[in-house]
C-alpha positions in Angstrom: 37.8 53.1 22.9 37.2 49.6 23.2 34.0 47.9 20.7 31.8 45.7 22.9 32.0 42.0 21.7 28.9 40.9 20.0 27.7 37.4 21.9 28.4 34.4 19.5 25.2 32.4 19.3 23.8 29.7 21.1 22.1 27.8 18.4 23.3 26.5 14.6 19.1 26.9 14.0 16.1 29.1 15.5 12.9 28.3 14.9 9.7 30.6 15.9 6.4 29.3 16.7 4.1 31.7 15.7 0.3 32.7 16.1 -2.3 35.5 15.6 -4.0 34.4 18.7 -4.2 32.8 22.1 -5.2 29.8 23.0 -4.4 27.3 19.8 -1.8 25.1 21.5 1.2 27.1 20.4 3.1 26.4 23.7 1.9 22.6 23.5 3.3 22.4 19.9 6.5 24.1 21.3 7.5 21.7 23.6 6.3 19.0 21.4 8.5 19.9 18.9 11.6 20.7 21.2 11.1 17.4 22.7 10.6 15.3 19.2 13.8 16.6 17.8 15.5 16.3 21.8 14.1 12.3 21.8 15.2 11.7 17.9 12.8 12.7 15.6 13.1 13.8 12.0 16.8 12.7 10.7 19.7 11.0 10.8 20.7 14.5 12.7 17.9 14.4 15.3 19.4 11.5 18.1 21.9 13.8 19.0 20.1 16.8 18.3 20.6 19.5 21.6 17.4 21.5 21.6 16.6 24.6 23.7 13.1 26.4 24.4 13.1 29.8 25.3 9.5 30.7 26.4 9.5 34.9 25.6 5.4 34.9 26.5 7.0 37.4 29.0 3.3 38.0 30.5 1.6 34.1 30.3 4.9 31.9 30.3 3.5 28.2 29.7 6.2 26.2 28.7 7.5 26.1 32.1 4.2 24.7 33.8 4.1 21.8 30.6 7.5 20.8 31.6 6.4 21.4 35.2 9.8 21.0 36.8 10.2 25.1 37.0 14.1 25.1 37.0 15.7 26.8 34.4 17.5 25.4 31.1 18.5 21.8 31.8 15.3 19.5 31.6 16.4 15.5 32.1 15.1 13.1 29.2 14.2 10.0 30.4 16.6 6.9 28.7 15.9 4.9 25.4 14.4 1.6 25.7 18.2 0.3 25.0 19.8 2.3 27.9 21.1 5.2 25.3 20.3 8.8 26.6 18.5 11.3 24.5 19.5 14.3 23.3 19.5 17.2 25.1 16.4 19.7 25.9 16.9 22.8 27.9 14.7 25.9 28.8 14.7 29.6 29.8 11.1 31.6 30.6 10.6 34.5 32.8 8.5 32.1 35.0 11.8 30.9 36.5 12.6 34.5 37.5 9.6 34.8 39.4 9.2 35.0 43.0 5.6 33.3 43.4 4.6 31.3 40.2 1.1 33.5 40.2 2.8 36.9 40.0 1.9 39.3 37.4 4.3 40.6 35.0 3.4 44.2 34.0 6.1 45.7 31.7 5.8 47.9 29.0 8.1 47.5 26.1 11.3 48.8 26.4 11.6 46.0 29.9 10.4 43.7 27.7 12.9 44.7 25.3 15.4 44.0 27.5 14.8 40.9 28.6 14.4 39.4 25.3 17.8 40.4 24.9 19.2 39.5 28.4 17.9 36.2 27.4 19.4 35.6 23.8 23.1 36.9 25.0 22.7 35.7 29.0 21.2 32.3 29.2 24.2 29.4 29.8 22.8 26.5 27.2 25.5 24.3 27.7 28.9 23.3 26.7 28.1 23.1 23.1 26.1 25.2 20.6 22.7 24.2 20.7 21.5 22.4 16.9 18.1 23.8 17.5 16.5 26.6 19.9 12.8 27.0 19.8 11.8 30.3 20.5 7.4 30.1 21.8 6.1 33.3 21.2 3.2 35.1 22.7 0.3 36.0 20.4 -0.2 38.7 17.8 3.1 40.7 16.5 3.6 43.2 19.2 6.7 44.4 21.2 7.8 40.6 22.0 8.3 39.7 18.2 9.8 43.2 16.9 12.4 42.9 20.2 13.1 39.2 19.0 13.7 39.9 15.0 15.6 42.7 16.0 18.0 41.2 18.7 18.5 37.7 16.0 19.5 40.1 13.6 22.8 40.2 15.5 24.5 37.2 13.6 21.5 34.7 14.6 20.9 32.1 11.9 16.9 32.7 12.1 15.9 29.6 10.0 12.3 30.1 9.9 8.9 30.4 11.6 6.4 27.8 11.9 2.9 28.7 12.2 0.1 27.2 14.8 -4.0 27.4 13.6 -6.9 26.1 14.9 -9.3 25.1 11.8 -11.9 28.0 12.4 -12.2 30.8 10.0 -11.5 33.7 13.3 -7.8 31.7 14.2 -6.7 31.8 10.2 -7.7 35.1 10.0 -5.3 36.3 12.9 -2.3 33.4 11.0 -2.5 35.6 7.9 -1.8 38.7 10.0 1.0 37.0 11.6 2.0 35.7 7.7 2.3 39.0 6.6 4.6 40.4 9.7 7.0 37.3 8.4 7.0 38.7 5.2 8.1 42.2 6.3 10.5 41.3 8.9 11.9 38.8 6.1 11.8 35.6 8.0 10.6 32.2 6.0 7.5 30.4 7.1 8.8 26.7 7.5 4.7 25.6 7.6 1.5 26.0 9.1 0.5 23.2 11.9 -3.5 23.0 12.5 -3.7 21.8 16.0 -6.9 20.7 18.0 -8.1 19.2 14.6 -10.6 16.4 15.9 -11.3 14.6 19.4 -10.1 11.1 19.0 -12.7 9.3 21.7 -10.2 7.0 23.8 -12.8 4.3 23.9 -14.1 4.1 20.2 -11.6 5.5 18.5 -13.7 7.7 16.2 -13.2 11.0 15.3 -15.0 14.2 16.0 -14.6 16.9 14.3 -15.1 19.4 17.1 -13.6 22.8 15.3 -14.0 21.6 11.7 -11.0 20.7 9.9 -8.8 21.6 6.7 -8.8 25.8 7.8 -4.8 25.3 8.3 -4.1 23.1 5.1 -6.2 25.2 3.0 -4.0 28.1 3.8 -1.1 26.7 3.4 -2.2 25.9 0.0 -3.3 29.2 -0.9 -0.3 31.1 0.4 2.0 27.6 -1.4 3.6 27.0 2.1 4.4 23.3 3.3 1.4 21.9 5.1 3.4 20.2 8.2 0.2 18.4 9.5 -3.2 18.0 12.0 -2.6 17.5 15.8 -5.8 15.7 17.0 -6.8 16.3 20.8 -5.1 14.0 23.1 -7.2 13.7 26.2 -4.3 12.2 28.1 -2.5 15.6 27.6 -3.7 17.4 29.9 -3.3 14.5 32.8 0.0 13.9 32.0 1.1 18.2 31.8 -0.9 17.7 35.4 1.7 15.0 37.0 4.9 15.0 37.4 7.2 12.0 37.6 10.9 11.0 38.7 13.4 10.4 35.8 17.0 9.4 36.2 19.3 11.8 35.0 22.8 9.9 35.1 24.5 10.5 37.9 22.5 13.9 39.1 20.0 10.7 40.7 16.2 11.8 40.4 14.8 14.6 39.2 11.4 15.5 38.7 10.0 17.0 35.9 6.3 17.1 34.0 4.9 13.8 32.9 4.5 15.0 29.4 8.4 14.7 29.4 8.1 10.8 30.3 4.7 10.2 28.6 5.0 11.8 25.5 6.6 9.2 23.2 3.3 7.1 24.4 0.9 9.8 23.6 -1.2 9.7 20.8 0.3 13.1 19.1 3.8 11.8 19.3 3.9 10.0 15.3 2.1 13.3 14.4 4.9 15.3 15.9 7.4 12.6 14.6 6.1 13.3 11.0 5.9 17.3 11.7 9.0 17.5 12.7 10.5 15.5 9.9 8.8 17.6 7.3 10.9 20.6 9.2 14.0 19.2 9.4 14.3 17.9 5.9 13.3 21.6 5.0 16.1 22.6 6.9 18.5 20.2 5.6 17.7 21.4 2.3 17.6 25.2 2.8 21.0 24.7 4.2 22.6 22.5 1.6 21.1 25.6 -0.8 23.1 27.6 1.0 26.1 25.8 1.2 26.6 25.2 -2.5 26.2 28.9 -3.8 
């Protein structure tokens, strides 16, 4: 009897966005991130970084509708101002499977189950192995996250989780919850990010406060976990998530994809994210080297 080949993995590095509870952003900070490490942010590694999203919110995908092209994995990175292309970004979400964009998915957990896993041994990422796949999670820690941990279990290199607040007392209270499933299930918590921490007002340039601030770095403190940063409100987020723009893609001609793609490195969370996601890489550099000299 023959043994069923295990799939190699697609990625040298997962990372898990994580969150107690909808609504805080985590899909926003999920592409962010993908697209910070895709556009060179963080290291000497990150301008050739190839970086994947897979969006496993199986019942409220997001990520496809931010990136707003809604054709699976390959999404094209508009040029440097030198002419040099970016890395690479690509995507997989059930949305692409859909037949009408507003359909329902009602599934209990074993489909779920098995999705999760069609996606981490199915989806094509590419020619090479991908430095960094970004796995956006749905909220809470239910059949979604214990189908994930057990499916990266299977010779994944799961390097950590990072987790997304909003600075009122009700969104930690649901981040400790999901602290203490990454405790159980053994995976490290690269940092806590507190997004929506104060409206910058695009004419004065002062800041309000909205949701209080200092929730997210307060527990980070408490629990000693890296602090990774505060994501202010960008008001020209959701008009550029809205649009959608032509980008050259080589020699594929013009493709069109979500204007967050284009606008982002002129948004005003794009040095946050720069600065996030070089706190997370050199983490990663350094929980690798750890490894590598034992």
């Amino acid at each position: 009897m023959t043994t069923p080949q295990v799939p190699q993995p697609a990625a040298e590095n997962v990372i898990l966005v994580l969150s107690g509870k909808g609504g805080v952003g985590k899909s926003t900070v999920s592409t962010s991130l993908s697209l910070a490490l895709a556009m060179g942010g963080g290291s000497s590694k990150a301008p050739s970084s190839s970086v994947g999203i897979l969006d496993i919110d199986l019942t409220g995908p997001s990520v496809p509708r931010i990136l707003q092209g809604w054709v699976p994995v390959q999404v094209p990175l508009p040029k440097k101002g030198d002419g040099e292309k970016q890395g690479s970004l690509g995507c997989m979400s059930i949305g692409f499977l859909l037949k009408d964009k507003g359909d329902a998915v009602i599934w209990r957990g074993p489909k779920k189950t098995a999705m999760i896993r069609q996606f981490l041994q199915d989806v094509d990422w590419g020619k090479e192995k991908l430095d960094y796949l970004i796995v956006d999670t749905p909220p809470g820690t239910g059949d979604e996250h214990i189908a994930l941990v057990e499916n990266l279990r299977e010779g994944w290199n799961v390097t950590g989780a990072v987790l997304v607040t909003t600075p009122q007392d009700v969104s930690i209270a649901d981040v400790r919850k999901e602290l203490s499933f990454c405790n159980k299930v053994g995976i490290k918590v690269l940092g806590i990010v507190e997004n929506m921490s104060g409206y910058v007002c695009p004419h004065c340039a002062e800041c309000t406060n909205l949701f209080s601030k200092g929730g997210g770095e307060a527990l980070a403190k408490e629990h000693n976990l890296p602090f990774l940063g505060y994501i202010p409100i960008d008001p020209s987020l959701v008009s550029m998530i809205e649009s959608s723009v032509p980008v050259e893609d080589g020699s594929e001609g013009d493709n069109t994809v979500g204007g967050y793609v284009v606008g982002f490195p002129k948004s005003g969370v794009y040095d946050v994210f720069q600065e996030v996601t070089s706190k997370i890489v050199d983490t990663i550099n350094n929980q690798n080297a750890a490894v590598s000299s034992k």
